[in-house]
C-alpha positions as CSV (number, residue, x, y, z in Angstrom):
1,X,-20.9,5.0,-20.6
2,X,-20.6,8.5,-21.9
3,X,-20.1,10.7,-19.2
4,X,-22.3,14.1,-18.9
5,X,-19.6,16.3,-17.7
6,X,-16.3,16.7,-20.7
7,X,-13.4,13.9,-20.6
8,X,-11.1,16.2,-19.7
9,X,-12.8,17.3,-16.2
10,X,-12.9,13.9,-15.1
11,X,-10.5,12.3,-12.4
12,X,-10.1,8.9,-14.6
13,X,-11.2,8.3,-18.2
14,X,-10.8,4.6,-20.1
15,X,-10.8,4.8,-23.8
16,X,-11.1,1.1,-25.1
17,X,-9.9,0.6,-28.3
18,X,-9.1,4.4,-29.1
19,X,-9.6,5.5,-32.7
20,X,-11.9,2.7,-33.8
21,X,-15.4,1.8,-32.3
22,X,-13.7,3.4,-29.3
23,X,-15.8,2.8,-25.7
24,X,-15.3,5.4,-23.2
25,X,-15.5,4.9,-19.9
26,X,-15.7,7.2,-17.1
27,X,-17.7,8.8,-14.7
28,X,-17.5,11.6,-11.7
29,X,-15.4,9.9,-9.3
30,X,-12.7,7.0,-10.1
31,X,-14.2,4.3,-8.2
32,X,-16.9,4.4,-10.1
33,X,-15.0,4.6,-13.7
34,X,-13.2,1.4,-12.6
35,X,-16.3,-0.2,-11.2
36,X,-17.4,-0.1,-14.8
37,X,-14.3,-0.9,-16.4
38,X,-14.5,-3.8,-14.0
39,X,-17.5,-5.0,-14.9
40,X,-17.0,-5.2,-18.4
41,X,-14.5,-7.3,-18.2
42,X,-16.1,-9.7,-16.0
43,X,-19.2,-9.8,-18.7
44,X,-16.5,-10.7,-21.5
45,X,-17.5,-7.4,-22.8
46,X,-13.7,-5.8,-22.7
47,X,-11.1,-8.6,-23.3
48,X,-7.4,-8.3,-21.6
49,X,-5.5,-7.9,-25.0
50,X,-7.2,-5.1,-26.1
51,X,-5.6,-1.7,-26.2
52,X,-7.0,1.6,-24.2
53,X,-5.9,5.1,-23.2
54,X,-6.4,5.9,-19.8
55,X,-6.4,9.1,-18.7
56,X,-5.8,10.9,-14.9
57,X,-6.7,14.1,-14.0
58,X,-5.5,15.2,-10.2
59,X,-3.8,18.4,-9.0
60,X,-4.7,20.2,-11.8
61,X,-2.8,18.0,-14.2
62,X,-3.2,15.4,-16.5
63,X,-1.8,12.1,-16.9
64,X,-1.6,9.4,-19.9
65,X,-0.7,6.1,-20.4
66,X,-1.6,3.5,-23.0
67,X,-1.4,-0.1,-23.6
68,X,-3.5,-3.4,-23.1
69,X,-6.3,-3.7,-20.6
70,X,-3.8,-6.4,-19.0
71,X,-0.8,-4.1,-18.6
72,X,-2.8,-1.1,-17.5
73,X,-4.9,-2.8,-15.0
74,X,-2.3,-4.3,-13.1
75,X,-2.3,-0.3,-11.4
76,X,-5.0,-0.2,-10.2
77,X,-6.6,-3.3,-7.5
78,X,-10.1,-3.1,-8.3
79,X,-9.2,-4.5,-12.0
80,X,-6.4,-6.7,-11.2
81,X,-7.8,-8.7,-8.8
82,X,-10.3,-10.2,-11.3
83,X,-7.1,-11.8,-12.9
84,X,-4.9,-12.2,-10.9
85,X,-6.2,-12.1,-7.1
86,X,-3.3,-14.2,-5.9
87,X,-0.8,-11.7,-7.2
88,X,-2.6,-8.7,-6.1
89,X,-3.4,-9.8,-2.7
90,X,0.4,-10.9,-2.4
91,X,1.2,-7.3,-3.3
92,X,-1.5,-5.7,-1.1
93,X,-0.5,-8.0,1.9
94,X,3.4,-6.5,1.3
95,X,2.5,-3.5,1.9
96,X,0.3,-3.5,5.1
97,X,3.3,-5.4,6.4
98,X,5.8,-3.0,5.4
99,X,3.7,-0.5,7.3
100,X,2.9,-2.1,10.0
101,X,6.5,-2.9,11.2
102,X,7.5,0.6,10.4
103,X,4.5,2.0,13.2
104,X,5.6,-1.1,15.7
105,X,9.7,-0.5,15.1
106,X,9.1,2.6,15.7
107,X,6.9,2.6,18.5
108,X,9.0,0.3,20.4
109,X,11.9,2.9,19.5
110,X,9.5,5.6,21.0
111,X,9.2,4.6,23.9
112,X,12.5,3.2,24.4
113,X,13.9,6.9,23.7
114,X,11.2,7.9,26.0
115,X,12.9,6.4,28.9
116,X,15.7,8.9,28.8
117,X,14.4,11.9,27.2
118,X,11.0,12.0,27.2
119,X,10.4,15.0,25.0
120,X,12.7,13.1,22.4
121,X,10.6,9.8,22.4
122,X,7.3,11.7,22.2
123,X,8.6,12.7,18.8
124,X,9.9,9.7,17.7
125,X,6.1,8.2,18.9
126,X,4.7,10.9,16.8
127,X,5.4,9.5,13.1
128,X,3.9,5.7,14.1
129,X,0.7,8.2,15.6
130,X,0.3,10.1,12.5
131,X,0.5,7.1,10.1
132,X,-2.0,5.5,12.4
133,X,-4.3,8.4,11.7
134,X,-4.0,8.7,8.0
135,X,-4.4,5.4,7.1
136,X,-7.9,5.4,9.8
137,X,-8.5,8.0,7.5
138,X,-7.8,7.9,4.2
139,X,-8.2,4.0,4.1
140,X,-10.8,3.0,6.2
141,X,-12.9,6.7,6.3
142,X,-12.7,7.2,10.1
143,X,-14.0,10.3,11.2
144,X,-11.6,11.9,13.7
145,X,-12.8,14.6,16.0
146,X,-10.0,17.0,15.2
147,X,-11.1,17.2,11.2
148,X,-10.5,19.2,8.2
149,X,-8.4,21.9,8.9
150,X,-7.5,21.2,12.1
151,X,-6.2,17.8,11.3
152,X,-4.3,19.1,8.6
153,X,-2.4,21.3,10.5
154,X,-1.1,18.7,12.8
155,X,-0.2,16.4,10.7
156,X,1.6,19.2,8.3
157,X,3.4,21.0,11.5
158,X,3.9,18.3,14.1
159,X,6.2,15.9,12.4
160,X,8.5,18.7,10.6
161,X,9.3,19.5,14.5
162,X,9.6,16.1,15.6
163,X,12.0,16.0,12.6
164,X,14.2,18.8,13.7
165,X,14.2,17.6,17.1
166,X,15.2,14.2,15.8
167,X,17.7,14.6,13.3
168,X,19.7,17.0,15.7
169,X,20.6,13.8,17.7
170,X,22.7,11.6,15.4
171,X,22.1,8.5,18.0
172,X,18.3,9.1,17.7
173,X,18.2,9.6,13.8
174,X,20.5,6.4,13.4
175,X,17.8,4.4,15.2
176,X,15.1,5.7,13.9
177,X,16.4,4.8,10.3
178,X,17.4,1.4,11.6
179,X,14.1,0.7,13.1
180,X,11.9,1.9,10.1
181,X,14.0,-0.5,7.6
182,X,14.4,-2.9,10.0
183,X,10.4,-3.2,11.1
184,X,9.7,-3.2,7.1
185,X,12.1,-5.5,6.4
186,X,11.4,-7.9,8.8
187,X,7.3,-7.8,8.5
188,X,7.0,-7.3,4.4
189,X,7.6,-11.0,3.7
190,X,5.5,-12.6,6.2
191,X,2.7,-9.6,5.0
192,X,3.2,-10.9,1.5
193,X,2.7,-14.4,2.6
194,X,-0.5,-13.8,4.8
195,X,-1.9,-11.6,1.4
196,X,-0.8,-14.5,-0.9
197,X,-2.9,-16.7,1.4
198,X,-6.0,-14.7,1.2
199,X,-5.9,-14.6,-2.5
200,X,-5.7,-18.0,-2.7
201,X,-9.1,-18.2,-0.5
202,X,-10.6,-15.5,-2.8
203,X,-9.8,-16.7,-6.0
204,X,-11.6,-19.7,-4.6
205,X,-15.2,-17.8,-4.2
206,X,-14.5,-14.3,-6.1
207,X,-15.7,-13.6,-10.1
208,X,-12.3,-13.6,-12.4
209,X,-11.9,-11.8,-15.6
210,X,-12.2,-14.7,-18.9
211,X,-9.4,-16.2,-19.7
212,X,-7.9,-15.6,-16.4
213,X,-4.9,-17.6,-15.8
214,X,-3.9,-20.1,-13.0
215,X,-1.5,-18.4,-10.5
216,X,0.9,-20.7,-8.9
217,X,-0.3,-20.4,-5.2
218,X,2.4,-23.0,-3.9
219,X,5.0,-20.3,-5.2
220,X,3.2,-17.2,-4.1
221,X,3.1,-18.2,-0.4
222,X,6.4,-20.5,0.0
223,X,9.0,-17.9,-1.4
224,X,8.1,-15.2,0.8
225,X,7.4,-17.4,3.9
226,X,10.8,-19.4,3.6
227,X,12.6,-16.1,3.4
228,X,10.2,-14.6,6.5
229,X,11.6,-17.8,8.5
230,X,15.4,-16.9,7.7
231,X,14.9,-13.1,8.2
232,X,13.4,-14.0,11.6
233,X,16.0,-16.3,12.7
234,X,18.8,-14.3,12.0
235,X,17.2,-11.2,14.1
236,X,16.7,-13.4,16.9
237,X,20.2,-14.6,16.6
238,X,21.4,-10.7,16.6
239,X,19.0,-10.1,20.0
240,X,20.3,-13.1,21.5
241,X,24.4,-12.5,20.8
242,X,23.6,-8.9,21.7
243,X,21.7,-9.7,25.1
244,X,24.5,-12.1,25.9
245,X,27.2,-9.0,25.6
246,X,24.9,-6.9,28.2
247,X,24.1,-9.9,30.6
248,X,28.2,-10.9,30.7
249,X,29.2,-6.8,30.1
């Protein structure tokens, strides 16, 4: 497609094979650019060894980066999941479960701190809050009554003061470090698992990209699930040594 507006006002610009018979593909938004990048390569139309230029445009700079269609797809999911949806899934699934342990570590921190200083544990609540919120909104386009620049403000102000509150207790700022890598540590294998699972059950229904290879599903879900199992034991071990210590304190 040749886009109406110039190249270089665009947010995301594919040049397929760049100085001969190059194709350009882009369009006014990105999703839309890699919808049709997308499709091409499900027609056959754009194979995976061939070489592009892509091009970002955000903050009022510019980005490049060149290579095969196979390396250069792999950043971005809506072109990587036609080749390798176990993979991408896997990778997809690591992150939601990285997130969500942080917002439940921390919650259960919150309102653990709460318990003694209230004004203390409503900041520690506020970062889990404020994650909630941008992901309702940036990911999943929830409108939220307090919008624009209302919402901005909050989220800009309100956890630079929850920081200062926080990091002026050293107890409080320990925890809160141990229960953010903890909670991710502890949930990012089993989210990787669940995704790797999913992709399997896509790859099963979902167009792939020619020449696609077969992803080893057996390995995708067993490695992090085995290492989900140990993790877990050996927390519950720490929680059970540590509640034995209070019980015969």
């Amino acid at each position: 497609m040749s886009p109406a507006a110039p190249a270089e006002n665009l947010p995301l610009v594919f040049t397929i094979n760049p100085g001969s018979d190059e194709i350009v593909c882009a369009d006014t938004t990105a999703d839309s650019t890699l919808e049709e990048v997308r499709n091409g390569i499900l027609s056959g139309r754009f194979d995976l060894a061939t070489q592009v230029r892509i091009s970002e445009t955000g903050n009022g700079k510019t980005r490049e980066h060149s290579g095969s269609l196979l390396e250069c797809a792999r950043k971005y999911e809506r072109l990587r999941e036609v080749y390798e949806p176990v993979a991408q899934s896997a990778a997809s699934g690591t992150r939601w479960g990285a997130l969500t342990g942080a917002v439940l570590w921390m919650t259960m921190l919150g309102v653990s701190v709460a318990r003694q200083d209230s004004v203390t544990g409503l900041c520690v609540l506020l970062y889990p809050a404020v994650a909630v919120i941008m992901v309702a909104v940036t990911r999943f386009k929830v409108q939220i009554p307090l919008a624009g620049q209302s919402l901005g403000l909050i989220v800009a102000v309100a956890p630079a003061f929850a920081a200062y509150r926080i990091t002026s207790n050293a107890v409080v700022f320990g925890a809160v470090v141990g229960a953010v890598t903890g909670g991710v540590v502890l949930c990012c294998f089993p989210g990787r698992a669940i995704g790797a699972v999913l992709g399997v059950r896509r790859r099963q229904s979902m167009p792939l990209a020619p020449g696609a290879q077969v992803e080893n599903a057996l390995t995708a879900i067993g490695i992090p699930a085995v290492i989900s199992v140990l993790l877990w034991l050996a927390y519950a071990v720490l929680l059970y040594e540590s509640a034995a210590r209070g019980l015969f304190r």
